[in-house]
N, C-alpha and C positions, 0 to 999 in steps of 0.2 A: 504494500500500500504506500503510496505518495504520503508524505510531510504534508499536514494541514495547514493551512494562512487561513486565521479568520478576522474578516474586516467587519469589525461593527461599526455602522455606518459608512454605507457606501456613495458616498459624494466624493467632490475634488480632491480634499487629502487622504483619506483614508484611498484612492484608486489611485494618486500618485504615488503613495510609499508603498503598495502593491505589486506597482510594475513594477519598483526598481526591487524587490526583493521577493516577487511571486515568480521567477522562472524556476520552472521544474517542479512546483508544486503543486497541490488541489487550492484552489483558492474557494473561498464560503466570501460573498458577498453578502451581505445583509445589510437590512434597513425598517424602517416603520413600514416604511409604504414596497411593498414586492415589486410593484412597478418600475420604480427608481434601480432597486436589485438588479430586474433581468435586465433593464437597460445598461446598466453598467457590466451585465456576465455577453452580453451580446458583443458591446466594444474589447470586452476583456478574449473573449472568443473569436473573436477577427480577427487579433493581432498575436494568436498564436499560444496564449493560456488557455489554463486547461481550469475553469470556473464555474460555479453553480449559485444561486441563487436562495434569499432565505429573506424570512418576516422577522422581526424583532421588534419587541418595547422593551425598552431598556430599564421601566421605571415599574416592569411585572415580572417577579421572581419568577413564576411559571411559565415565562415566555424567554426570559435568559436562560432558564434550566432547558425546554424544549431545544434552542439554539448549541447547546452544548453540546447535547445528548446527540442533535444531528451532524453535528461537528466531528463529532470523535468515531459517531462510523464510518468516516469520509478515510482516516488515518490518524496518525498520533501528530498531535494540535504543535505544534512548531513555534507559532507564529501567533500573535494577538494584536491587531491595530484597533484600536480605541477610539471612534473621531463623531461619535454620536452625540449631540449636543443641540441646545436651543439657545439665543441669541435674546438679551436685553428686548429689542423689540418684537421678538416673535412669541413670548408668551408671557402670563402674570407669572408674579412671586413662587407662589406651589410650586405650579409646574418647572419650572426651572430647576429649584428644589427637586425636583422631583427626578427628573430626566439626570440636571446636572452632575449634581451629588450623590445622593443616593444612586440613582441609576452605575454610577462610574462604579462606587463601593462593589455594588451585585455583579457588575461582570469581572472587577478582579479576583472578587472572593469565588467566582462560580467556575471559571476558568484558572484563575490559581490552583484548584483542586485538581484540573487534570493535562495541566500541562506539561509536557514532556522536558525530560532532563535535555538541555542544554537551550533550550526552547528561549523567547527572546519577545518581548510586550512592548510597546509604545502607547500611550494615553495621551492625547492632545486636551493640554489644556489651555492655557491664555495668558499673554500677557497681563491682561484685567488682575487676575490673580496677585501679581508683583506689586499692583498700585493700591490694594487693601492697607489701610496702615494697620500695625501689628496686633496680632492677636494675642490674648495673655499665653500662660506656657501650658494653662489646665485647658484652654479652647483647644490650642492646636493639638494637646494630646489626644483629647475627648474626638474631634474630626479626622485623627489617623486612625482611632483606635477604637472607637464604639463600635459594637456591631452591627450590622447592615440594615437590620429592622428594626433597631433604637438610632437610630440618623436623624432622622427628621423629629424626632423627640428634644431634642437636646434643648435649654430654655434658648441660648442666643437664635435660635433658628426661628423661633414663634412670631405670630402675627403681632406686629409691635416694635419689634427685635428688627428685624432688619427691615428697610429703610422705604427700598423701591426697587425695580427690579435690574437697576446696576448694581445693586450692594446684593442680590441675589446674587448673582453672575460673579460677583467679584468673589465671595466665600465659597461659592463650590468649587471655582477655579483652584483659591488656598488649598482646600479641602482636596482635591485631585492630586496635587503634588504632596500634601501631608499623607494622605492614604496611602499614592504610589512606593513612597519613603518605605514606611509602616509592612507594606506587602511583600517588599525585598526582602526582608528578612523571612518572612514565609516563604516566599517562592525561590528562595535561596537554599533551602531544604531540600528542594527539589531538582536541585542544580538551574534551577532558571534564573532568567534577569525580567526588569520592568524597572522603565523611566518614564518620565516625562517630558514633553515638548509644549513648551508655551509660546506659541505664534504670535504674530502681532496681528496687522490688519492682511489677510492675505486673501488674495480677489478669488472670492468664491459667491454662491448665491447669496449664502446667509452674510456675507461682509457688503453686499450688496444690498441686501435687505437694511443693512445698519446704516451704509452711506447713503440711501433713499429716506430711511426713516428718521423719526425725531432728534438723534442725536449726528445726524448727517455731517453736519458743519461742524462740529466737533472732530469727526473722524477725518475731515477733509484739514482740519488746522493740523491737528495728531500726524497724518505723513506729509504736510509740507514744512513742518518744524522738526522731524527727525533728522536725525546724522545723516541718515541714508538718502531720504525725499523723495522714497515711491514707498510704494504698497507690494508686497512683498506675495509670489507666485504660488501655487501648491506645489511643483516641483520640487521648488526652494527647500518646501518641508522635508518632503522625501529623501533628499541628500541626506538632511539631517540624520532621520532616521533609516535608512539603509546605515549609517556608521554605527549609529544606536543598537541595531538590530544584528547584526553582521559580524562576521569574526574576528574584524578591528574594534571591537566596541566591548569585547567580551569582559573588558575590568570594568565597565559602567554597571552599574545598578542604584534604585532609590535615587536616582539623580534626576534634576531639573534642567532642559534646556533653555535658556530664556533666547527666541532668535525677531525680534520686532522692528529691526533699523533700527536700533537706538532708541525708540519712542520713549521706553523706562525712563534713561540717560535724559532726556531733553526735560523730561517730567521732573526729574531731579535737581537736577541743573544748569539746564539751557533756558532758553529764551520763554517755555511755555511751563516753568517753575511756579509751584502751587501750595501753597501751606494745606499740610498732612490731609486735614479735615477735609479740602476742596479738591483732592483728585478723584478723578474717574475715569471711565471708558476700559 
C-alpha cells in the first residue's frame, strides 16, 4: 500500500504543499463541501497524482473520526496538512471557535493517534496569532493542554470574554501553535513531527474575502507597509512546508513558522507601530 497524505482542507494551501510533497503517494483530499474535494482530486489527477476525495467538518468529532478511519485504509497516514479554517469575516465568534480551535485540537488528537512513525504534520495557522498581546502562563497552558471536548469550556473563551470576531481568530490562531507545541511531544512517541506555519496575507479566496470585506483597507495598509510590499502566494507556503515536512526538516518539531513579509516586524516597529491594546488583523 502507498504512504497516505491527508489534506484537511482542500483549497490553495493545503493543494500547494500537496504537490510539492504528494508525488508517489495516495493523497485524501478533503473539505466541508465534496465539491471543492473532487475539484481539486480532478486537477490533482491531470497532473499525474494518484488522489481521492472526502467530506469533513472539522468542528464534528464523528466526522474527523469517519475521515481517519477512511484514511488509514487508503495506507499508513504519512503525511497530515492542516489548512481548514474560517476567516474574521466569514463567520460569528462560535463558529470560528468552533472550526478554528477546537476543530485544529480534534484533528491533531485524532490523527496523532495513528500516524505513522516517521510520519511528518503541518497546521496552518496565522500570523493574527503573533499580534494577540500575551496570554498569562495558566491561559497558554490551559489552550495547549485541555482536552479537546473541554476547549471551548475554558472561562476566557465565553460570551463576554472575547471581544469580536478578530480577537476570535486571533486566540485560536495562539491556540494552534500552543497545541501544535503540546502534540510534539505526543507525536514524538510515535516517532513523528508536527509544526506550525503562520502565513501572512496570502492571495487565496478566503484572503480575498478579507480584502473585499470590512476590514479591507486594513489589509490593503498591512502589505503596503511590510518589508516585503506584496501579499504573499500559496506556493510560497508550500516551500515552506515541503522543508517542514521533508527529510531536511526532520530536527523541526513543536515549532512555529512565522513567514508574512515582515507585517509582524512593521506592526512592531515600523511605520504602522501600535500600542499592545490596538493591534489586529
Amino acid at each position: 500500500m502507498k504512504e497516505t497524505l491527508v489534506v484537511v482542507g482542500a483549497g490553495q494551501i493545503g493543494q500547494a504543499i500537496a504537490r510539492r510533497i504528494g508525488v508517489g503517494k495516495q493523497i485524501m483530499l478533503a473539505s466541508l463541501r465534496i465539491e471543492e474535494a473532487e475539484q481539486a482530486v480532478e486537477l490533482f489527477r491531470h497532473a499525474g497524482f494518484s488522489a481521492t476525495a472526502a467530506s469533513v467538518d472539522v468542528s464534528s468529532r464523528a466526522s474527523v473520526s469517519a475521515l481517519v478511519e477512511q484514511a488509514c485504509q487508503l495506507g499508513p497516514i504519512t503525511g497530515l496538512i492542516h489548512a481548514a479554517g474560517v476567516s474574521p469575516s466569514q463567520a460569528p465568534v462560535a463558529a470560528i471557535l468552533r472550526v478554528d480551535l477546537y476543530g485544529t485540537a480534534l484533528v491533531l488528537e485524532l490523527f496523532g493517534n495513528v500516524m505513522a512513525s516517521g510520519g511528518s504534520a503541518v497546521v496552518i495557522a496565522s500570523q493574527s496569532g503573533h499580534r494577540l498581546p500575551a496570554l498569562s502562563q495558566q491561559q497558554d497552558r490551559l489552550l495547549a493542554l485541555t482536552p479537546t471536548e473541554e476547549l471551548l469550556q475554558l472561562d476566557f473563551l465565553q460570551p463576554g470574554q472575547v471581544l469580536d470576531t478578530l480577537h476570535a481568530y486571533q486566540l485560536s490562531k495562539r491556540a494552534n501553535s500552543l497545541r501544535v507545541m503540546a502534540e510534539a511531544v505526543r507525536w514524538g512517541q510515535r516517532g513523528a513531527r508536527v509544526n506550525t506555519i503562520s502565513p501572512g496575507i496570502i492571495i487565496t479566496p478566503l484572503a480575498n474575502d478579507e480584502l473585499n470585506g470590512p476590514r479591507g483597507a486594513g489589509y490593503r495598509s498591512m502589505i503596503s507597509a511590510s518589508p516585503v510590499g506584496r501579499a504573499g502566494t500559496p506556493d510560497e507556503v508550500g516551500h515552506v512546508a515541503a522543508l517542514l515536512m521533508g527529510p531536511d526538516g526532520t530536527f523541526i518539531t513543536g515549532s512555529d513558522i512565522l513567514m508574512d513579509g515582515g507585517v509582524t516586524s512593521a506592526f512592531r516597529f515600523g511605520d504602522i507601530a501600535q500600542p499592545v491594546a490596538q493591534r489586529g488583523a
